[in-house]
ZALUMVO-501592 format. One record per atom (N, C-alpha, C): residue in one letter; z, x, y. Coordinates in steps of 0.02 Angstrom, whole numbers, plus 50000, padded with zeros to 5 digits. Each point is the difference from the previous one (the first is absolute). Layout:
AZXY/...
REM end
This chain:
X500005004249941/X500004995850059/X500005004350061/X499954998050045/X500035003850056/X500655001050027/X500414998249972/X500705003150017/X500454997649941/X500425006549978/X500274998249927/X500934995150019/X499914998850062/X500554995650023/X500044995250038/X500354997050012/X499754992050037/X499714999950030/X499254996750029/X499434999450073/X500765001550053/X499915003550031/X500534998850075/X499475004350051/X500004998250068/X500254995350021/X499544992950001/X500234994549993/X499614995149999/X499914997450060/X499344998650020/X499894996550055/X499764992549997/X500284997749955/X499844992650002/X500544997949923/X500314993849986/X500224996949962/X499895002349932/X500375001549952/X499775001549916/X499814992749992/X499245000149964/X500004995149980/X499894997749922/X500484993049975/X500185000149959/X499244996849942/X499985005249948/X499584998649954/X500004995049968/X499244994749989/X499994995049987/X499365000149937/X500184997549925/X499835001749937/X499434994149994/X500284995050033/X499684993450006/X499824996849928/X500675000149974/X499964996949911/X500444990749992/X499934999350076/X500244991649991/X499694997549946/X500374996449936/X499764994349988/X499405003149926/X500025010150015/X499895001049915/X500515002749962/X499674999049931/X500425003249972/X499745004949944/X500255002449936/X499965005549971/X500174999349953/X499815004749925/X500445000249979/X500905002449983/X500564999649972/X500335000649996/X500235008049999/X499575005249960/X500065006049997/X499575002250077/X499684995250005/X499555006050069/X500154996850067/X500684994250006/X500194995750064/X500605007549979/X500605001649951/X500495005450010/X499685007150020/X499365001749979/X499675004650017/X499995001650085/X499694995650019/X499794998250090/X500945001950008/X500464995049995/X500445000450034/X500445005949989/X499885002949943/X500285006449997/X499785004250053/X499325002049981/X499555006150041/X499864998550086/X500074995950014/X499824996250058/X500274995250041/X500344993049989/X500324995150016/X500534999950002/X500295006149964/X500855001950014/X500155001850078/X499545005350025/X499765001150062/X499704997850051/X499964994249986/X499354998150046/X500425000050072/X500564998350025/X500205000950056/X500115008150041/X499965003649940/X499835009450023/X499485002149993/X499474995049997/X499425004850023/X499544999150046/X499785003050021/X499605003450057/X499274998050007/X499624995750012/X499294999849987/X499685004850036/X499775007650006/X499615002150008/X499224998450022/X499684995549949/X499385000749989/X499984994049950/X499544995350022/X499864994049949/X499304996650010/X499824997749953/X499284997649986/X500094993949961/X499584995150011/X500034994549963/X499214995450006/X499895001749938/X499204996649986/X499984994949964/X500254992050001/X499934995049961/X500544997449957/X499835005249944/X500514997549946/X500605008149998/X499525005250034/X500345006049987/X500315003050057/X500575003049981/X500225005250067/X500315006249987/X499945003250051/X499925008549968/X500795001550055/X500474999749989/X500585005050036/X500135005550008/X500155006450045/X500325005650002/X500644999950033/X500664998149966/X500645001650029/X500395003150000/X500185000850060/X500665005550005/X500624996649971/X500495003849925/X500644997349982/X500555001650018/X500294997750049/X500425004550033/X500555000649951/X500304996349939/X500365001849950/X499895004049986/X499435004749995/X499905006949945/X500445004950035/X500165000250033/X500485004650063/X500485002049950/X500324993949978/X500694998749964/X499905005549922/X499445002149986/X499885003749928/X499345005750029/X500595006949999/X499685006950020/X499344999749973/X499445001050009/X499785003949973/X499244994949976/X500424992850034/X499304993549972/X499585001050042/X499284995149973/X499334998850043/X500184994150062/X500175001850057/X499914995350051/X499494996050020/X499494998749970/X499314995450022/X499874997849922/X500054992750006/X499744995549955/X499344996150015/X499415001549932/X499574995249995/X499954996549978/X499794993250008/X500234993649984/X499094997149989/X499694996849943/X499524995250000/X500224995849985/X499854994650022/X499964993249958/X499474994149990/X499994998349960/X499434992949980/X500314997149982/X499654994050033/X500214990549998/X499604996949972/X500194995149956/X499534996249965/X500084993450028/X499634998550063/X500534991650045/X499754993749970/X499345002049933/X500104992649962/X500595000349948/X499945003849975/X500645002249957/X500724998550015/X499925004250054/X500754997950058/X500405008049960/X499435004649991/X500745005749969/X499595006050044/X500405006749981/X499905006050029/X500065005749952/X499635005550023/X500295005549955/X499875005450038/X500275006649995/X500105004950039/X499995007149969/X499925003650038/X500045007649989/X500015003750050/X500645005449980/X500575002050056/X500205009049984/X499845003550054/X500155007149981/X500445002350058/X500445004349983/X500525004450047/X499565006050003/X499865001550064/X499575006650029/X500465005450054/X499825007349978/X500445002350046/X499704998450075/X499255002250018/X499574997550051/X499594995550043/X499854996250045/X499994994349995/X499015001649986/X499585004750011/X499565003249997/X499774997449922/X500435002849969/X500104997549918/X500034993849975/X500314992950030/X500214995549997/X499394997750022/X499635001950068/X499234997050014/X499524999649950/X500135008949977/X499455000449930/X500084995049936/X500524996749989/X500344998149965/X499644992849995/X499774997750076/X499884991950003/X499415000649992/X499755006350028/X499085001050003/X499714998949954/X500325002249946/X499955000649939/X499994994449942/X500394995750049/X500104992349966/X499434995250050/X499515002550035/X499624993350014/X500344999350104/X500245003650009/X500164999350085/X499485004050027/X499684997150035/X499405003850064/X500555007250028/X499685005849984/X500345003550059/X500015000850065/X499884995750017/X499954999250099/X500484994150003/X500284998349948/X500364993250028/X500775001549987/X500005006349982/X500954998649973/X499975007750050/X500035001250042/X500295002650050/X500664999650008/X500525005850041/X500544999949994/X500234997150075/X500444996850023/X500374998050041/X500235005850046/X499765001850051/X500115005450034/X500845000950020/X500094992650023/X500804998550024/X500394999749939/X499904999749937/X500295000649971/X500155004549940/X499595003649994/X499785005949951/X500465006250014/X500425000950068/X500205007049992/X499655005750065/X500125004049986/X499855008050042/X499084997850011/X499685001350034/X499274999949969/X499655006550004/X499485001849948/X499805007249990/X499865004050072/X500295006149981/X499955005450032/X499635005350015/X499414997949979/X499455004549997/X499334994149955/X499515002850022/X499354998049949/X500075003549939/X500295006249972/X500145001749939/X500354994049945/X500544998250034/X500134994949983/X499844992149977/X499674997550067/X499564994350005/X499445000249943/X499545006749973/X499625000649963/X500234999549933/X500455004249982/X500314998249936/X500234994049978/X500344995350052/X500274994949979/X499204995449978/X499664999750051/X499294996249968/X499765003849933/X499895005049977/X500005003149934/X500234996049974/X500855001949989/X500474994649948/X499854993149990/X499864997050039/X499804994250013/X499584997849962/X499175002050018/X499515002749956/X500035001549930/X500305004149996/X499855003249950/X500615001649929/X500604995750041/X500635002949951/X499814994449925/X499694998049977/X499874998149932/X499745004349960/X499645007050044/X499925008249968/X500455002449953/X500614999350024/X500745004749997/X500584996349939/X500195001449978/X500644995849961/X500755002950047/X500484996950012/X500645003550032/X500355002249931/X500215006850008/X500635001049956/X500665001750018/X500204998150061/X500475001650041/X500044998950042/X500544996950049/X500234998950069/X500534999550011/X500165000850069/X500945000750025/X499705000550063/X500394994350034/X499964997150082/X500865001850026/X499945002250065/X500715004050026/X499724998050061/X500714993350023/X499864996750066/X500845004950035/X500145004449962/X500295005250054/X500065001450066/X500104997950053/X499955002150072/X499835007649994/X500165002949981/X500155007249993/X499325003749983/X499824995349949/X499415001549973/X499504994849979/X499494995050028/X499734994849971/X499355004449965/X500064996949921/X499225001449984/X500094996549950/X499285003649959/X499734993349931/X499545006549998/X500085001949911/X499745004349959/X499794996049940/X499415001449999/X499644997249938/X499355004249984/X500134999549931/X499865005549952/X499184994349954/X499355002849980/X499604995850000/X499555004449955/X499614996149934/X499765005149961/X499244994550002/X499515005850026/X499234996849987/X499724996449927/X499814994149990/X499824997749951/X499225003749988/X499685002650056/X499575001549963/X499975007549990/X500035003849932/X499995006949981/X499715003450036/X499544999250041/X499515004150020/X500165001450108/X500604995750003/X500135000150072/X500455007350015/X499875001250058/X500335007450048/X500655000049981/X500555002749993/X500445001749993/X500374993449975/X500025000849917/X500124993849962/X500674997150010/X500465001050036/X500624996550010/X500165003450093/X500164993650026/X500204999250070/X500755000450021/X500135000150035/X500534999950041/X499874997250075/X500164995850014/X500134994150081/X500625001550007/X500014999850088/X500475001550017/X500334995550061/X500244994650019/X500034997950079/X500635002550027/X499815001250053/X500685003050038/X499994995250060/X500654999150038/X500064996350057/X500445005550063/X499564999150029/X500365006250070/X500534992850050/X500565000549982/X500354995650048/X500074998950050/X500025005450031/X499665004750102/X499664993150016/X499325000849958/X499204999250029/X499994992549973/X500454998149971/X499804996549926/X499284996149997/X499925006249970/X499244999949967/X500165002749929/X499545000049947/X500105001749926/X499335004749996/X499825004049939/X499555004449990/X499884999049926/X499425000649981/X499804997049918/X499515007349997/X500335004049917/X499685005850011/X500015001149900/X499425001849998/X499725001349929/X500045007149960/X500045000649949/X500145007349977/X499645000849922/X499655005649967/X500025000449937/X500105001249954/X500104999849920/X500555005849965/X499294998549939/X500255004649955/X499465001549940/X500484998949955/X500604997549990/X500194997449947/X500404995850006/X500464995949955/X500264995349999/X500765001450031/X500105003649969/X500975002150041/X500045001950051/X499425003250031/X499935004650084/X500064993750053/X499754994049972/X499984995650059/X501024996350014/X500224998449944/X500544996950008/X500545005350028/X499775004849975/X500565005050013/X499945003750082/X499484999350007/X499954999450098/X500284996050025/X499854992449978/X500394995250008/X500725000050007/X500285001949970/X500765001349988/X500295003550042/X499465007750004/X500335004650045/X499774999550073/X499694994250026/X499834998050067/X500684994050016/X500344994549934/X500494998850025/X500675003749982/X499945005449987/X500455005249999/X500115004250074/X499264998650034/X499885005350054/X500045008449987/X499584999449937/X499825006249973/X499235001050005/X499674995350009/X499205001249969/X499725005350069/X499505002649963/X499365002250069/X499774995949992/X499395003950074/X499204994249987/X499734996549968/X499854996450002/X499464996649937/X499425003749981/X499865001149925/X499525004550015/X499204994150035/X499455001349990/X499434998150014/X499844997749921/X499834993250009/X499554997149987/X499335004049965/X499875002049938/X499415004349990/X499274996750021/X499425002950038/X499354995349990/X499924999649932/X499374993949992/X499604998149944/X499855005349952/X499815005150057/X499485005149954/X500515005549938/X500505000450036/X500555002349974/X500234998549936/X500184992749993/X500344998549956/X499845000349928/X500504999449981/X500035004049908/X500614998449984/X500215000649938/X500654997049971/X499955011249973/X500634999150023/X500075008049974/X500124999149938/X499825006349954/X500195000849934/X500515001850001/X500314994149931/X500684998349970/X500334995950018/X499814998550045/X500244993750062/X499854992449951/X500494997149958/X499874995549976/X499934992750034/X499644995549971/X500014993450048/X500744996949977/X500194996750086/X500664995949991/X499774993850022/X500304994749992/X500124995250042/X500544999150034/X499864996050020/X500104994250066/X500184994150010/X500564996049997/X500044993149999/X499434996450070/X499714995449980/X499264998050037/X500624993150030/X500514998349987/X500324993750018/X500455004150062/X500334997250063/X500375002750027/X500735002549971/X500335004850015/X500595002649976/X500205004950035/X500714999749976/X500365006850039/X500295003249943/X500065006949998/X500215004449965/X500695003750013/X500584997250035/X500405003850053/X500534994550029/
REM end
């Protein structure tokens, strides 16, 4: 997301998210589903970014509960479909560390990308550079590339960021496991979204770790196209392709 802690400052009213499920219903395993993942909250979250085409609507929200558990994805994606002869609904719902991610997330399900735009007033710090601005349209784009195998969000004053760790689905991409990074400068508050590459599977998490350790260097670079190669001995790992945290 564009800031791994509450949108502040707000210049206009939080406004309260509306699911618009009068009058359907569900079944029994997938009405506890919704209210688990989603409807437990519905008064803490944040609409960001919402789209709604007919029967479907595409959400990106900020949970401000995740605060309460170190280390969770603060931006939830939310689809849902209505069946209004039916009178029922059904849904599909992911915890994202980014809200960048959470876009890719709807894009991916059938949302125009020009239409789920983020809420400027309500999103947080806004990017700090076009380095930034570019990557996040990447992710956006393109994060159905990547599987996550790791994340940890730190709404720290001290230190705000969101490290996430990202392994290319396709064998043949530049530096086969990623590392994202957002940082929030509190000064300026503005945030910075910055990319890195590793050639194997443990190099990426373990940057990770030691950046919220405040141990890491640089990121390295990103290898070009022409570059890339899976080094010998370097066995293939996976990746959980579902969101998760490791931490």
């Amino acid at each position: 997301m564009s800031s791994p802690a509450e949108p502040a400052p707000f210049r206009k009213p939080i406004p309260q998210v509306d699911f618009d499920l009068d009058d359907l219903d569900a079944d029994e395993e997938k009405y506890l589903d919704f209210y688990r993942n989603v409807g437990v909250h519905e008064d803490m979250l944040v609409p960001l970014a919402e789209h709604h085409d007919g029967p479907y609507s595409y959400y990106v929200l900020f949970d401000r509960t995740a605060t309460w558990d170190p280390g969770t994805p603060q931006v939830l994606a939310v689809h849902l479909q209505r069946d209004f002869e039916k009178r029922t609904f059904s849904f599909e719902q992911a915890p994202l560390p980014l809200s960048a991610m959470a876009q890719s997330w709807l894009i991916h399900r059938g949302c125009p990308p020009d239409a789920i735009g983020l809420d400027p007033e309500l999103s947080g710090p806004p990017p700090a550079d076009e380095a930034t601005r570019a990557l996040e349209r990447r992710l956006a784009g393109d994060g159905d590339h990547y599987a996550m195998g790791y994340s940890y969000t730190s709404d720290d004053p001290d230190d705000m960021v969101v490290v996430v760790a990202l392994r290319a689905l396709d064998e043949r991409a530049p530096s086969l496991f990623r590392v994202v990074v957002e940082e929030v400068d509190t000064e300026t508050w503005t945030h910075t979204l910055r990319e890195g590459g590793f050639d194997t599977v443990g190099e990426a998490p373990q940057w990770g770790e030691d950046r919220l350790m405040g141990e890491a260097g640089p990121l390295p670079p990103v290898r070009p196209a022409a570059a890339a190669s899976r080094p010998a001995g370097v066995a293939k790992a996976a990746a959980s392709p579902s969101p998760g945290r490791s931490r």
